[in-house]
Structure formats: C-alpha cells, structure tokens
Residue frames relative to the residue before (quaternion, step in Angstrom):
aa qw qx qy qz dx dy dz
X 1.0000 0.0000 0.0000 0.0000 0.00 0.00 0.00
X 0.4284 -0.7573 0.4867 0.0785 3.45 -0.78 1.17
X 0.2369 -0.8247 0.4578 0.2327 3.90 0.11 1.16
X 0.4584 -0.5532 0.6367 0.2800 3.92 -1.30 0.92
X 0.3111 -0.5996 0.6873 0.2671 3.89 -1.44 1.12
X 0.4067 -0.6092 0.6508 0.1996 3.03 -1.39 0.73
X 0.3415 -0.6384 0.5588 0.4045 3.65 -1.48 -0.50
X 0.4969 0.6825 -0.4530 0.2865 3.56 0.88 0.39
X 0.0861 -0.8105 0.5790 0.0220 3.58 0.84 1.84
X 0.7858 0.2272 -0.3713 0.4393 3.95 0.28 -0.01
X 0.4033 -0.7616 0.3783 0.3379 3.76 -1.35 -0.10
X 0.6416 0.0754 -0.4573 0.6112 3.14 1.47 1.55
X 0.2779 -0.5731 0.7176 0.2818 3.64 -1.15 -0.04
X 0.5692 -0.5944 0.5543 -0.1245 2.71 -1.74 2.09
X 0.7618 -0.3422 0.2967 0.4632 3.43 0.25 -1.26
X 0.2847 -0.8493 0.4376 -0.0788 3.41 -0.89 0.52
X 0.2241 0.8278 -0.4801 0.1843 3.54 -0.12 0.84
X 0.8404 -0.2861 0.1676 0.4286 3.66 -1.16 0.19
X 0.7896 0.1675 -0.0640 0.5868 3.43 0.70 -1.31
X 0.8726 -0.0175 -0.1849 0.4517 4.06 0.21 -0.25
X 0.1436 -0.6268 0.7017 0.3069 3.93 -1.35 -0.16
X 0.2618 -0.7077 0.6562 -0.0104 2.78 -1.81 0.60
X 0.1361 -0.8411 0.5190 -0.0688 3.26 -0.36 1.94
X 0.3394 -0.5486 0.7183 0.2607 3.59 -1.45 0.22
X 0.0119 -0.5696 0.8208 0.0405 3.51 -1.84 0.65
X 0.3021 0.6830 -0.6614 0.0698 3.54 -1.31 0.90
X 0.1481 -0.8196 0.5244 -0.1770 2.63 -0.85 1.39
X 0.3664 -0.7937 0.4795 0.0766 3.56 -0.64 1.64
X 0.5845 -0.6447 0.3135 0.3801 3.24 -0.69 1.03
X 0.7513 0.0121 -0.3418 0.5644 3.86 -1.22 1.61
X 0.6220 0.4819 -0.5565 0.2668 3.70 0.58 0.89
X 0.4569 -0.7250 0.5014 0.1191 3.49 -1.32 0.95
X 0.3932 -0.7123 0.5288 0.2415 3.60 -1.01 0.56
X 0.4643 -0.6148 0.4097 0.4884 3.94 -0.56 0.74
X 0.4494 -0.7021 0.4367 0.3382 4.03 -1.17 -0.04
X 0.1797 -0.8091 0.5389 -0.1507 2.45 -1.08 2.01
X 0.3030 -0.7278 0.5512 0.2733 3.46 -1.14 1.00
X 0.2404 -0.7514 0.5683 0.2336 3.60 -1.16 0.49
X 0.1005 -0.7563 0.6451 0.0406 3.63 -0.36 1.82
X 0.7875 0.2778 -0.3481 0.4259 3.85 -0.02 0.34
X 0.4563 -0.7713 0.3544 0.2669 3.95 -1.05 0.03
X 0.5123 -0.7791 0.3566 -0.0586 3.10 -0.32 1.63
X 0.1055 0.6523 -0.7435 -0.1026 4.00 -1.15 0.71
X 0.3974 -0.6796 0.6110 0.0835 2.82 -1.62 1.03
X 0.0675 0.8061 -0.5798 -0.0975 3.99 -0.89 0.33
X 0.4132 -0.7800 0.4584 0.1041 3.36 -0.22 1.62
X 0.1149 -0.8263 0.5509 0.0216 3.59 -0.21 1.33
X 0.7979 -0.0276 -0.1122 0.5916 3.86 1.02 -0.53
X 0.7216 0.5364 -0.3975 0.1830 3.38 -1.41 -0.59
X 0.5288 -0.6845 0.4232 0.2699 3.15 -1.40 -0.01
X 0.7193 -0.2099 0.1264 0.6500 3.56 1.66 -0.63
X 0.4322 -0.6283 0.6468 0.0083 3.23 -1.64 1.36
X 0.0075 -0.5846 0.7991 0.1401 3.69 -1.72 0.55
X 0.1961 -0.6041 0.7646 0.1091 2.89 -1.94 0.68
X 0.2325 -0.7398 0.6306 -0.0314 3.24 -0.65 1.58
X 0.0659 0.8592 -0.4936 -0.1178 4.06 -0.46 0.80
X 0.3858 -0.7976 0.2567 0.3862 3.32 -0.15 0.54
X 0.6936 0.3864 -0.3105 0.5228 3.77 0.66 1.25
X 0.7219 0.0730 -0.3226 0.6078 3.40 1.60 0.81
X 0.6859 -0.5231 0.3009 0.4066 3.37 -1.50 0.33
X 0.6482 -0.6019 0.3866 0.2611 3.44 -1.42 1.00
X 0.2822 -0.7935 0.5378 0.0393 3.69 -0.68 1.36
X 0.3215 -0.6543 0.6412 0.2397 3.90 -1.24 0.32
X 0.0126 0.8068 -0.5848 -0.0831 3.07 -1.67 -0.03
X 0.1887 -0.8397 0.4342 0.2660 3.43 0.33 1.04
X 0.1472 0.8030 -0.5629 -0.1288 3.69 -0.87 -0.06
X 0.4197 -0.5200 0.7055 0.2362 3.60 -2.08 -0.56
X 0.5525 -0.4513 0.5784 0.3956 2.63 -1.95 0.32
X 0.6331 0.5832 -0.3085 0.4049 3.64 -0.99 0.04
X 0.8566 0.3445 -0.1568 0.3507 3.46 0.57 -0.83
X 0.4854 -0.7739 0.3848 0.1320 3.33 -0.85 1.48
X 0.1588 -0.8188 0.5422 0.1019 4.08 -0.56 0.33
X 0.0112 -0.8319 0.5031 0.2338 3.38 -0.89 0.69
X 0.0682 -0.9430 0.3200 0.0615 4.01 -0.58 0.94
X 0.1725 -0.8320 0.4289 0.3068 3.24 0.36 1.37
X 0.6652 -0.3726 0.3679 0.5323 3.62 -1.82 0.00
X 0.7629 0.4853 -0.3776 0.1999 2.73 -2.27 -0.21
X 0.7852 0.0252 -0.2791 0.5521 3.41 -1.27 1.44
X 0.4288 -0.7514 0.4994 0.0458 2.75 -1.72 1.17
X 0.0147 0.7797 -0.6169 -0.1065 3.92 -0.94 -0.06
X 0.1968 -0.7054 0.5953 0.3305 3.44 -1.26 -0.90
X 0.6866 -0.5169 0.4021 0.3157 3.74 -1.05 1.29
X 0.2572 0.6842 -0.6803 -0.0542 3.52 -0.70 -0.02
X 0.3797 -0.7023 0.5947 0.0942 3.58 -1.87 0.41
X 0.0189 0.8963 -0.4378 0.0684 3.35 0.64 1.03
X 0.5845 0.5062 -0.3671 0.5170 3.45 1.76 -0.15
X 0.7015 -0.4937 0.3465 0.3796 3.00 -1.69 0.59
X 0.8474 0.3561 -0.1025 0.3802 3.40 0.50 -0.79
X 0.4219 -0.6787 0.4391 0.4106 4.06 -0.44 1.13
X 0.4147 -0.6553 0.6313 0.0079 2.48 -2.26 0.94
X 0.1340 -0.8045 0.5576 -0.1549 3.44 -0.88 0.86
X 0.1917 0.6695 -0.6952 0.1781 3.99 -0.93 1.44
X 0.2577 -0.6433 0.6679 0.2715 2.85 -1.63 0.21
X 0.1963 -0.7267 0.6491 0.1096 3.60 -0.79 1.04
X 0.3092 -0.6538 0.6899 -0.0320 3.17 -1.84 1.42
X 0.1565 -0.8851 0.4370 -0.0326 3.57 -0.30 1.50
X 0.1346 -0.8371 0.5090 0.1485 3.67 0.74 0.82
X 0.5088 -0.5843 0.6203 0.1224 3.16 -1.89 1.62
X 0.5686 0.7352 -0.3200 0.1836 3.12 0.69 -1.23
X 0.1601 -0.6742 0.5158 0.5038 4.21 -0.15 -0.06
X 0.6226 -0.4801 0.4722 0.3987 3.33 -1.62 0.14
C-alpha cells in the first residue's frame, strides 16, 4: 500500500495567519516525520542538530548537514519524509508562505 503525503511539513503548527504558518519539526534521534508533500515554498531556520535525511519515496535518500543559526530556502514541490539519523535531536522552525509564487 502506497502512503498519501500529507501537508503537515512540521510536527506541530505554531501559528497561523493570512499570508504565512509557522511550524516546529523536532525530531529525536532515529525518529521520522510522516510523508509529506510540500505544495507551497518554505524557509527553514535550523535551531538544533547536526544533520537531517530527506528520504522521498521515488528517489534515493539525501543528507544534509546543518547548525543552529542557519537559514534554508525551499521551493514547493516533491515530497519526502524527515529522518534523524544523527545521534543527537533535531529541531527548525519552518515558515510556510501563503503568498503565490
């Protein structure tokens, strides 16, 4: 059986207004985010960890190293699911833009 992406890119929503929401992803080391499709474009700000995989479910699974401190931009489109392969939890706050592109 083939899982549906959700749009829930964080694992709570924060806040919410006309033009952006603003989610929290944290994730304990070997935990995984359900698969989600991102349909709008997205900054990320990387509050902990050390590195993220994005595992999609129709190409091969990618790393990303990161810091606290450091800012991501992500346009829409294709899906994956978070994983935490590092020893140590991760943690962003994701900005979802209302805005069209």
């Amino acid at each position: 059986m083939t899982e549906t992406p959700g749009e829930h890119v964080g694992t709570r929503l924060l806040m919410e207004n006309e033009r952006v929401k603003i989610w929290e992803m944290v994730l304990d080391p070997g935990e995984a985010s359900p698969l989600h499709r991102h349909v709008r474009d997205y900054v990320l700000c990387i509050v902990e960890g050390e590195s993220i995989d994005a595992d999609p479910p129709d190409k091969p699974s990618y790393r990303t190293r990161v810091k606290a401190g450091q800012f991501f931009y992500v346009q829409r489109g294709g899906a994956e699911c978070a994983v935490n392969r590092s020893t140590v939890r991760f943690r962003e706050l994701i900005v979802e833009l209302k805005d069209p592109a």
